[in-house]
LUMVOZA-107931 format. One line per 3 residues: number of its first residue (from 1); their letters; for each residue x, y, z of C-alpha. Coordinates in steps of 0.5 Angstrom, whole numbers, always signed. Example, Ala and Ser with C-alpha at 12.3 -4.5 7.8 and 13.67 -1.06 7.14 Angstrom:
! residues 2
1 = AS = +25/-9/+16 | +27/-2/+14
END
This chain:
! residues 664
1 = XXX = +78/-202/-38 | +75/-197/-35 | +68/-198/-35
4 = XXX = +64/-191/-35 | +58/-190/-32 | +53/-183/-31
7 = XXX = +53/-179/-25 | +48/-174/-23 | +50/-167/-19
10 = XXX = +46/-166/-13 | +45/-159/-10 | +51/-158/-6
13 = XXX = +51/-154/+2 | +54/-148/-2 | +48/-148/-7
16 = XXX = +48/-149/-15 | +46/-147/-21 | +39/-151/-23
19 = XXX = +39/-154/-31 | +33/-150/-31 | +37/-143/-31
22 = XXX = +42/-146/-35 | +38/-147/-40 | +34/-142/-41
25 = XXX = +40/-137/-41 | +39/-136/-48 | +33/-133/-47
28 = XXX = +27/-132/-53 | +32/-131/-59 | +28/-130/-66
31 = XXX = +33/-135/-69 | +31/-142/-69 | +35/-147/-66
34 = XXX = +39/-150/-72 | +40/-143/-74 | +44/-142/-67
37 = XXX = +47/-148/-67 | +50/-146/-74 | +52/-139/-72
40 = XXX = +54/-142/-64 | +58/-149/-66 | +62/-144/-72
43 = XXX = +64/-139/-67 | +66/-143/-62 | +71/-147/-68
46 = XXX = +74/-140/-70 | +75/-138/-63 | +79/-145/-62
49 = XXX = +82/-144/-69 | +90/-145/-68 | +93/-139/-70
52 = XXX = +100/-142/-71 | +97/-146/-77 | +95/-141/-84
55 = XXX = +90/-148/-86 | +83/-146/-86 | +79/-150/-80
58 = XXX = +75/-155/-82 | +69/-155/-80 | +63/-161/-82
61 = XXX = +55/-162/-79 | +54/-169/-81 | +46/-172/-79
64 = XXX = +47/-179/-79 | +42/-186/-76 | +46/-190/-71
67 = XXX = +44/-197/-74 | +44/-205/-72 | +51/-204/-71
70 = XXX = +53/-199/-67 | +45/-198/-63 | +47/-204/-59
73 = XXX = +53/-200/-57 | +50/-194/-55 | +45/-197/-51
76 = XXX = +50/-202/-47 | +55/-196/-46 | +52/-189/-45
79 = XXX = +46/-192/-42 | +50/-195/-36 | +48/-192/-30
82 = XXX = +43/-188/-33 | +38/-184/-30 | +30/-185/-30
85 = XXX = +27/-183/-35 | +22/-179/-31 | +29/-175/-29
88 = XXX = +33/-176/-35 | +29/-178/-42 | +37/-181/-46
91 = XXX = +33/-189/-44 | +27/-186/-49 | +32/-183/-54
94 = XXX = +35/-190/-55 | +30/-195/-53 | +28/-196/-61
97 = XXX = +31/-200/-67 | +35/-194/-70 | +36/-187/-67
100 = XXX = +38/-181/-70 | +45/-177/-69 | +48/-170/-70
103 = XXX = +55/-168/-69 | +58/-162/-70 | +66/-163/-71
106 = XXX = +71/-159/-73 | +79/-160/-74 | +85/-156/-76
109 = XXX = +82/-152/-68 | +85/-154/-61 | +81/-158/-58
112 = XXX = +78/-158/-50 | +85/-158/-46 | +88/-155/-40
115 = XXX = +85/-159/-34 | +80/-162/-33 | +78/-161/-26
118 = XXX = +74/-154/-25 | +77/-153/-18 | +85/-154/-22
121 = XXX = +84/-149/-28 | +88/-144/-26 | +91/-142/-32
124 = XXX = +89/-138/-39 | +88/-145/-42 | +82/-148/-39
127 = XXX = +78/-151/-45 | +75/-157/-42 | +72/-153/-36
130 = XXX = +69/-148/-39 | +65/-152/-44 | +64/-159/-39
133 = XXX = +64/-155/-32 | +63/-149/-32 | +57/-143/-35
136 = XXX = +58/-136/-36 | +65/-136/-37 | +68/-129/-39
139 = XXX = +72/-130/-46 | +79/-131/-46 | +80/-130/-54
142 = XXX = +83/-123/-56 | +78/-121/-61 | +74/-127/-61
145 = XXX = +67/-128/-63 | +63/-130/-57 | +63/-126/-51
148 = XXX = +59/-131/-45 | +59/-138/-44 | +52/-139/-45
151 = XXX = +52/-140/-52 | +54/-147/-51 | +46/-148/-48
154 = XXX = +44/-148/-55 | +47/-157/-56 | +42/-159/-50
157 = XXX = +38/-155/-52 | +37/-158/-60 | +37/-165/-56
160 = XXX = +30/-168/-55 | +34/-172/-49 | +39/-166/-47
163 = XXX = +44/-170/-47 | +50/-170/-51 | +58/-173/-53
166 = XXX = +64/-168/-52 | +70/-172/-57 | +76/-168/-57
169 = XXX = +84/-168/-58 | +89/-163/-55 | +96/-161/-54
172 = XXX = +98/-163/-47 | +103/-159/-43 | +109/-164/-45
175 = XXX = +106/-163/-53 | +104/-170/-53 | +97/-171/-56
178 = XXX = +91/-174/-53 | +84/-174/-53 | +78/-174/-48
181 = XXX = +70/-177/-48 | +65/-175/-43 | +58/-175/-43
184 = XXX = +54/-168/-41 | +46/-167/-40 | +42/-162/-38
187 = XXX = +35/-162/-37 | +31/-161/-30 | +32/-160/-23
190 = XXX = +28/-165/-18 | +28/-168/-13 | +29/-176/-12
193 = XXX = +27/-181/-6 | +33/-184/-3 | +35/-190/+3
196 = XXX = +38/-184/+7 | +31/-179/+5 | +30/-175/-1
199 = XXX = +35/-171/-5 | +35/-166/-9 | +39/-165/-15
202 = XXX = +40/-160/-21 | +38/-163/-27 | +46/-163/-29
205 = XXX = +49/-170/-31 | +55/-173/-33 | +57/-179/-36
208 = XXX = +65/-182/-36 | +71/-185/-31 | +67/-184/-25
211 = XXX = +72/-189/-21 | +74/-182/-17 | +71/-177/-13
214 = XXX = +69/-173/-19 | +66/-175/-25 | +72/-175/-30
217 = XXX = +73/-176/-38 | +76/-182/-41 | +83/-181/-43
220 = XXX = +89/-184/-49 | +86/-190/-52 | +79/-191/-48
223 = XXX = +77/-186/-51 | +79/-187/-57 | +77/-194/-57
226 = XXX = +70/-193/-54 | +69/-187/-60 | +70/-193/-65
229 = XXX = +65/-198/-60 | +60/-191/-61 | +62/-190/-69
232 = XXX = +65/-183/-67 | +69/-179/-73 | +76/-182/-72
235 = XXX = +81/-177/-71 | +89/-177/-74 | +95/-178/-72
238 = XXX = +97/-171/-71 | +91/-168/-71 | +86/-164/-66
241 = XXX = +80/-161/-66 | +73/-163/-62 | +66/-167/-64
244 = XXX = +60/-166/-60 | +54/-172/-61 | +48/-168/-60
247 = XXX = +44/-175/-58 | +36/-175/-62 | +36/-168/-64
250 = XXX = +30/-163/-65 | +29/-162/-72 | +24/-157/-72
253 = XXX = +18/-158/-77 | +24/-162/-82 | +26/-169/-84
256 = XXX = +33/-171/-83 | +35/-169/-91 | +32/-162/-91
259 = XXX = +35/-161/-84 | +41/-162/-87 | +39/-158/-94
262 = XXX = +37/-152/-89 | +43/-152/-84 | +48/-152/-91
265 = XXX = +44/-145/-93 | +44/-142/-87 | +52/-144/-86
268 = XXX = +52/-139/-92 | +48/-134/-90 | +51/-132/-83
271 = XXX = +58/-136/-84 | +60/-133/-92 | +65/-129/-89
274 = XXX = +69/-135/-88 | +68/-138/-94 | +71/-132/-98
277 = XXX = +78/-133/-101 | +84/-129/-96 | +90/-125/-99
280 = XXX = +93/-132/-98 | +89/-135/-103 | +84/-139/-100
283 = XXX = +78/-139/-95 | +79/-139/-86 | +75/-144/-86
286 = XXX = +71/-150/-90 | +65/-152/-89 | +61/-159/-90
289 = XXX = +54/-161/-89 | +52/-169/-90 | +46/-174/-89
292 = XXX = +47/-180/-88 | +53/-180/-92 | +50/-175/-97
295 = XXX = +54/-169/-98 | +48/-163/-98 | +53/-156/-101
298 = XXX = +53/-151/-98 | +52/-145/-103 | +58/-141/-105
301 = XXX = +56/-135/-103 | +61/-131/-109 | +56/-135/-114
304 = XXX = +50/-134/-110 | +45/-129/-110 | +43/-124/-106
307 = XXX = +50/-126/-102 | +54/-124/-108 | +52/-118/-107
310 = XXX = +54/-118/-99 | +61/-121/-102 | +62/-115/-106
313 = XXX = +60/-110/-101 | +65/-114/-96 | +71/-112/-101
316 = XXX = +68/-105/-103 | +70/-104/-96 | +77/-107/-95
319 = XXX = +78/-103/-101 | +80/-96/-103 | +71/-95/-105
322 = XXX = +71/-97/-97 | +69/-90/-92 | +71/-89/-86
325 = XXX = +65/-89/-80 | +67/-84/-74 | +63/-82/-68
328 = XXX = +64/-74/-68 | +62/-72/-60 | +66/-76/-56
331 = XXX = +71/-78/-62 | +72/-85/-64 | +73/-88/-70
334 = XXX = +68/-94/-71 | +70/-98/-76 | +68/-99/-84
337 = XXX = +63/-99/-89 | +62/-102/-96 | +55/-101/-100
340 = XXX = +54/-103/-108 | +48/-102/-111 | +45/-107/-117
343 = XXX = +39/-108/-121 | +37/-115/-120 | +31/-119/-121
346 = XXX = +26/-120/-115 | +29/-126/-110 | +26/-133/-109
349 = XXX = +26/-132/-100 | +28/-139/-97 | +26/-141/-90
352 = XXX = +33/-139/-89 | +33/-133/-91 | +26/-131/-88
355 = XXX = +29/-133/-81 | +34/-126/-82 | +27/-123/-85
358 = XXX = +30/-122/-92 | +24/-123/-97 | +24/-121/-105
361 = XXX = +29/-114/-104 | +36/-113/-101 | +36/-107/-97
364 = XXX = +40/-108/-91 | +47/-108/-88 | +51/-113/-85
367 = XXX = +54/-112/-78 | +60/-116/-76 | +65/-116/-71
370 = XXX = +73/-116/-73 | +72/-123/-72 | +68/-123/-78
373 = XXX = +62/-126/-76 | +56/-125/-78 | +52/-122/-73
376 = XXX = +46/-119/-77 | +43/-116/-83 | +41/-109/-82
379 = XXX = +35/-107/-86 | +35/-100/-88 | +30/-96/-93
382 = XXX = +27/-100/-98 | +29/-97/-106 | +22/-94/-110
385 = XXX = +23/-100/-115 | +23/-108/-114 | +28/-109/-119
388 = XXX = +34/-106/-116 | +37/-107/-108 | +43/-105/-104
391 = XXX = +49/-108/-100 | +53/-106/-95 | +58/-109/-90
394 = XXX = +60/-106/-83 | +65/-108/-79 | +67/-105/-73
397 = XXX = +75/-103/-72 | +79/-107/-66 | +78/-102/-61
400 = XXX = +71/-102/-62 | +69/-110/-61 | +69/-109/-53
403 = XXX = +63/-105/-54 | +59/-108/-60 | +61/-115/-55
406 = XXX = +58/-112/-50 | +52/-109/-54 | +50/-116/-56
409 = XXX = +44/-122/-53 | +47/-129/-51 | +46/-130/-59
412 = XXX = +50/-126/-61 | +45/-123/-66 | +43/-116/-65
415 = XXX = +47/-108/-63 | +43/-107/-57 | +44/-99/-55
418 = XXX = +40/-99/-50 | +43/-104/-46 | +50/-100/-45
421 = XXX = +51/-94/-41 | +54/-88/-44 | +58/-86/-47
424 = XXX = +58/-93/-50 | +51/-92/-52 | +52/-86/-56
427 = XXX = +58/-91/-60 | +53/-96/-63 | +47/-91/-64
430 = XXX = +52/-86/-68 | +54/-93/-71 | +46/-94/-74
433 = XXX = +46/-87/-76 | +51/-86/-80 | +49/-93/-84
436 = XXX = +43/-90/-85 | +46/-83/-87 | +50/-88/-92
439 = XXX = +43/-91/-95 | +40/-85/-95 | +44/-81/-100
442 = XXX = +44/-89/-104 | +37/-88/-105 | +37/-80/-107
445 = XXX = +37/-80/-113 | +32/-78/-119 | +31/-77/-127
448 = XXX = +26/-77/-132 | +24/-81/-138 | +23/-77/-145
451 = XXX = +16/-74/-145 | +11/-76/-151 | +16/-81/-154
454 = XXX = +15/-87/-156 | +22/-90/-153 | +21/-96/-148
457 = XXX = +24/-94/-141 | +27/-100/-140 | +30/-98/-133
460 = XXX = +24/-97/-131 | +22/-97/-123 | +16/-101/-121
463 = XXX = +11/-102/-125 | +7/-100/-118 | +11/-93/-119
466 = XXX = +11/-93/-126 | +6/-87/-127 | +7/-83/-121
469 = XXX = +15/-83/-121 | +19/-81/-126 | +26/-85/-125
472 = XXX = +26/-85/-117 | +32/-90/-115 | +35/-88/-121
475 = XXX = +33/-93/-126 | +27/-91/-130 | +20/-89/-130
478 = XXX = +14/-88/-133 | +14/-88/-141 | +8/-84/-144
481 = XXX = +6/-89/-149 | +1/-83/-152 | +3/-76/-155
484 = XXX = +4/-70/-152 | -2/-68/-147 | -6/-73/-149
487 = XXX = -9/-76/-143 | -9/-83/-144 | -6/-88/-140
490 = XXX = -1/-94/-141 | -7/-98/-140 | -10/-96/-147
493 = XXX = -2/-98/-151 | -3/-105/-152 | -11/-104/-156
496 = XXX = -8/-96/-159 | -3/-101/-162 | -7/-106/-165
499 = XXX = -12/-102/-169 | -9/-97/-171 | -4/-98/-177
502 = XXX = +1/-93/-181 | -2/-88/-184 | -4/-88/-192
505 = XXX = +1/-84/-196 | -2/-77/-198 | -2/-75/-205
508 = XXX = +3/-70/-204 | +7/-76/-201 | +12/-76/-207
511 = XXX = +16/-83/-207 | +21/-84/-212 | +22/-90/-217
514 = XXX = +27/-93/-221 | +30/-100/-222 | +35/-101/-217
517 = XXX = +33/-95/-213 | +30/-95/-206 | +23/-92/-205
520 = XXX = +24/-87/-198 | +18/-86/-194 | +16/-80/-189
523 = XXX = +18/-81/-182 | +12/-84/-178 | +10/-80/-171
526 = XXX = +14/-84/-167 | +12/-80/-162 | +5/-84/-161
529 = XXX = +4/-92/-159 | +9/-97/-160 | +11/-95/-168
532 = XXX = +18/-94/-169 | +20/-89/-174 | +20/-91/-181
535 = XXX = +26/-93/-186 | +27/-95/-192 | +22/-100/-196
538 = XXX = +20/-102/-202 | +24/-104/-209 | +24/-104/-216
541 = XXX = +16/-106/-216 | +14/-102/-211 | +8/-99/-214
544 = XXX = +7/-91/-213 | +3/-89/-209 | -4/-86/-212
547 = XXX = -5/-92/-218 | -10/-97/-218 | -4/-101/-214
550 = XXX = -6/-103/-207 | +0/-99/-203 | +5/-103/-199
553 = XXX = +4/-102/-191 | +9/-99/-188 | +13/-103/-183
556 = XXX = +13/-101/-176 | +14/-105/-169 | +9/-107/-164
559 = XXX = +12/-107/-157 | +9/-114/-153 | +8/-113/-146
562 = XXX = +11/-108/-141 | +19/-108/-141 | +22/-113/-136
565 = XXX = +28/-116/-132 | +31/-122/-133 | +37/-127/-132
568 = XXX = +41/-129/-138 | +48/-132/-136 | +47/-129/-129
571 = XXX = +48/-123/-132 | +42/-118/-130 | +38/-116/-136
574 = XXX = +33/-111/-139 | +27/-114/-144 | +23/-112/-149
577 = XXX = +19/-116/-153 | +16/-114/-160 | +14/-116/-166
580 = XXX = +14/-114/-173 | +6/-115/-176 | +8/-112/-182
583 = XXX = +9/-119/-187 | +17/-118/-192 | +24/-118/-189
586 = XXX = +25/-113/-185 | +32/-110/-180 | +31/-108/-174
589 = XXX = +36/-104/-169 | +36/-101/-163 | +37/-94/-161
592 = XXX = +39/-94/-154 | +39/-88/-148 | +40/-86/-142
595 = XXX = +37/-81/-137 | +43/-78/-132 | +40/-79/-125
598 = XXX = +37/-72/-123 | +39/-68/-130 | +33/-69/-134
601 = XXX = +37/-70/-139 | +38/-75/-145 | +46/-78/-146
604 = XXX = +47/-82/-151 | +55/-81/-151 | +58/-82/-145
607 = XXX = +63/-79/-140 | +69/-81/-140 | +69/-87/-136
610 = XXX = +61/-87/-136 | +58/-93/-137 | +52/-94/-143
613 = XXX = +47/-98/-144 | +50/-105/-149 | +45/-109/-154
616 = XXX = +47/-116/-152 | +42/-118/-158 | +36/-121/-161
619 = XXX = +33/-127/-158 | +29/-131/-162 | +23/-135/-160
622 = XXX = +27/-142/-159 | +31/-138/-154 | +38/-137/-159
625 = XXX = +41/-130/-158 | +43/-127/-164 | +49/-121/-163
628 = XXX = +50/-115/-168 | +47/-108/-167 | +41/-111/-171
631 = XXX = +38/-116/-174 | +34/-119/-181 | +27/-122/-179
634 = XXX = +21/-124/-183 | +15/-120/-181 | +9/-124/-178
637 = XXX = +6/-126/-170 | +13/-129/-168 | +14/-125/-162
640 = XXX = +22/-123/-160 | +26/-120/-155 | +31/-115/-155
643 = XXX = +35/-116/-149 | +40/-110/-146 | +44/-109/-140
646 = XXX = +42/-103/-138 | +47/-98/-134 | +48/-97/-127
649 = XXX = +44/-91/-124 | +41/-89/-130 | +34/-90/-133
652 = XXX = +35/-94/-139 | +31/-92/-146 | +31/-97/-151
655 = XXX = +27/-95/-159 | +26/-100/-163 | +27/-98/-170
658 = XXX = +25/-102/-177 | +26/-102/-184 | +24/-106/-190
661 = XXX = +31/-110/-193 | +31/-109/-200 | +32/-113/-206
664 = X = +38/-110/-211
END
């Protein structure tokens, strides 16, 4: 049994890399560590993806303590031979009771084959040696995610000890299987005191068969045996793929259950494209995050708000509303774009979506690489109203990927012009400017809302803009509750409705009467306050107007509030509370209409194909929706809602009209 042990490199004749450099090869990127490690470790699992196989690649983050029963283990094991601290702090990270464990596997992908002697790893297959041995390696994946080598930085980085375990399993030469344990750790440069003198050494380490010349990993059933010994996910009898131990890692400012909480929302802000079903009916990869045997969801991005929205730009895209983005001089074919525009109500930000700089509106676009992978979310003009946001998905063609690669930091996280020589350059500069030439004719829409009536808006903008800007963005504007040429302003509505009631019946209001007959009264102003217009009242009692009898007040409605969005069955909806302050059974039903964008006119019969306002119904006080295009209720101090799903790209207008019911 191989007993294995750490070696530390020192710095040859010939010179070498100090960890120093390595580590800081990443540079100064905005996103935070476990955001990097989320979008390096899957990027790295697709790129190893075996491409013989259509079963999605499993890919998992599983945070975990290493107990009493393994802990003594792992310091017997990995702690022979190790470095003093001053040089290597792994002693620190595994000298308490428990210690704290992440590992990052996936299966269904390679695994690190090929040789593992860098001086050896002649050929295309060169897995291991890229990612235990060498740095900076060119990609050797057509169409793949990453570019350079210095992604893989991010481990060490996430670990308080730099150190991890690499546990893989691969196809040799022959198509026999075997796996493969080794040790790595990259911390600091020094210089050590030695029998011969001093040393210097490069701060890079290895843990492993150290029986020959070079540090080498443990091979067939010592490895396997050794990965049960350290509690190491197990791999099966035909399986392949990798596991990467990040020893003591840096969890920012959180504790280990909401690490694993954030990491399964951050794989769905950048990874959704992989989770999305496929023309063979299922996603190219799987994702799992768990804590210490809890499994944390991670959010199905068809089902969760805002990336629904980025789903629905993606198959605009692949689909025949996708266009065409093409750079005119010198020409090139640049790739697709997909945009949809929706009402919705303001989000909810998460540290998640902070981290991509996405707060309560969704105005951006999504770059991506023909491998699909989120590279970031483009911000573009922000829309006039909080109450509706655009999407949109670009994904750059085939022959394009070398530029966008090469446009990219380390991260992979940005389309840097400026970093590229002409006539590379003008490709990815032409590329942000027919995004925003897109945005802008998203965003040049207009329409009025009816003058002096006393309709409510619904698909009103902000109530920020709601005076100033009649429909901009093309879902609303401002709603003059008072009548044509006053001055009044909407703050005046609410008071204007309280005190002032229907109008008294003059003498030459003329209601007829008889059994069984309906009294029918003139039609109020509507166009002032929140009065509906009047139907019909009254019954075979009605007194008539102008005896000694007290004259029945007319029924009207009294709106509550401004109109408002809501969410009702995840569907985004437009509210209008009201109340009817008249006492007696009364009906209501709901005039709705809509303003075209840039017309000025009102419509209330669509176009062919067009789409229309919908009463979904009548909401109670207790929260039951009560269907049909109208509704009986008792008049009195109980507020209701009418509840509408407006149309897209218009200004929705709803009029809330009453009448008495009447009694045969």
């Amino acid at each position: 049994m191989t007993e294995p042990r750490w070696f530390s490199q020192p710095y040859p004749p010939e010179g070498a890399s100090a960890a120093e450099g390595i580590r800081n090869q990443l540079g100064r990127p905005e996103l935070d560590l476990l955001t990097i490690l989320v979008r390096e470790s899957a990027q790295n699992s697709w790129d190893a993806r075996q491409t013989d196989s259509s079963e999605p690649v499993d890919y998992r983050i599983d945070l975990r303590t290493v107990g009493p029963a393994h802990i003594g283990a792992w310091r017997e094991l990995v702690l022979n031979g190790a470095p003093v601290t001053a040089h290597l702090p792994l002693r620190d990270s595994l000298k308490h009771g428990t210690a704290w464990m992440m590992a990052i596997s996936d299966r269904g992908t390679k695994g690190l084959g090929g040789p593992t002697r860098a001086d050896n790893a002649i050929g295309d297959d060169r897995d291991f040696v890229s990612f235990v041995r060498n740095i900076g390696e060119p990609r050797n994946t057509v169409l793949g995610g990453g570019t350079y080598g210095f992604g893989k930085g991010i481990f060490y980085l996430l670990s308080k000890c730099g150190t991890i375990l690499v546990h893989t399993r691969c196809r040799t030469g022959d198509g026999t299987y075997e796996s493969r344990l080794i040790g790595c750790a990259l911390w600091k440069s020094y210089v050590a005191d030695e029998p011969a003198g001093e040393r210097r050494y490069t701060g890079r380490h290895w843990w492993g068969d150290a029986s020959g010349e070079v540090i080498e990993p443990l091979v067939g059933a010592e490895a396997e045996s050794m990965a049960r010994r350290l509690g190491l996910r197990p791999f099966g009898p035909q399986e392949t793929g990798t596991t990467i131990v990040v020893i003591d890692p840096l969890l920012e400012d959180l504790q280990p259950a909401q690490a694993a909480d954030y990491l399964a929302e951050t794989a769905a802000w950048h990874l959704w494209p992989k989770m999305i079903a496929t023309g063979s009916g299922q996603p190219a990869m799987r994702f799992t995050v768990s804590c210490d045997g809890r499994d944390y969801p991670v959010p199905d991005p068809r089902q969760t708000r805002p990336l629904d929205m980025f789903v629905a730009a993606y198959e605009a895209m692949i689909g025949p509303d996708g266009t065409d983005v093409e750079c005119g001089r010198p020409r090139r074919f640049l790739g697709r774009m997909g945009l949809v525009t929706r009402i919705m109500l303001p989000l909810e930000p998460t540290r998640a979506s902070r981290m991509l700089g996405i707060e309560d509106l969704i105005h951006h676009v999504c770059l991506m690489r023909p491998a699909e992978l989120v590279v970031t979310y483009h911000p573009g003009p922000k829309p006039p109203s909080v109450n509706q946001g655009y999407a949109g998905v670009f994904r750059g063609d085939p022959g394009m990927d070398d530029v966008y690669a090469k446009a990219e930091p380390p991260t992979h996280d940005a389309w840097n012009p400026q970093s590229l020589e002409y006539p590379e350059s003008t490709f990815v500069r032409t590329t942000f400017r027919r995004i925003h030439e897109a945005v802008d004719g998203l965003l040049t829409l207009g329409g009025t809302a009816r003058a002096g009536a006393a309709k409510v808006a619904l698909g009103a903008a902000s109530s920020l803009f709601s005076g100033l800007v009649g429909g901009a963005w093309g879902i609303g504007g401002a709603t003059d509750y008072g009548r044509p040429g006053s001055t009044a302003t909407t703050s005046s509505r609410t008071s204007e409705i309280d005190e002032r009631e229907a109008p008294e019946p003059t003498d030459n209001d003329h209601v007829p009467t008889g059994t069984g007959s309906a009294a029918t009264l003139p039609a109020a102003d509507h166009r002032s306050g929140g009065d509906s217009d009047i139907g019909t009242v009254g019954s075979a009692d009605t007194p008539t107007y102008g005896t000694e009898s007290t004259a029945r007040r007319r029924p009207r409605v009294q709106y509550v509030g401004e109109p408002y969005y809501d969410d009702l069955a995840e569907t985004t909806v437009l509210v209008q509370e009201f109340r009817l302050p008249v006492p007696g059974r009364q009906r209501v039903r709901a005039d709705l209409a809509v303003t075209l964008p840039g017309s000025g006119g009102r419509e209330i019969d669509p176009p062919l194909g067009a789409q229309m306002p919908e009463l979904l119904g009548w909401q109670d006080a207790d929260g039951r929706l009560h269907v049909g295009p109208s509704c009986e209720m008792d008049g009195s101090d109980v507020v209701w809602r009418a509840v509408v799903r407006p149309a897209p790209d218009t200004m929705t207008e709803i009029d809330i009209k009453v009448a008495a019911v009447t009694t045969q």
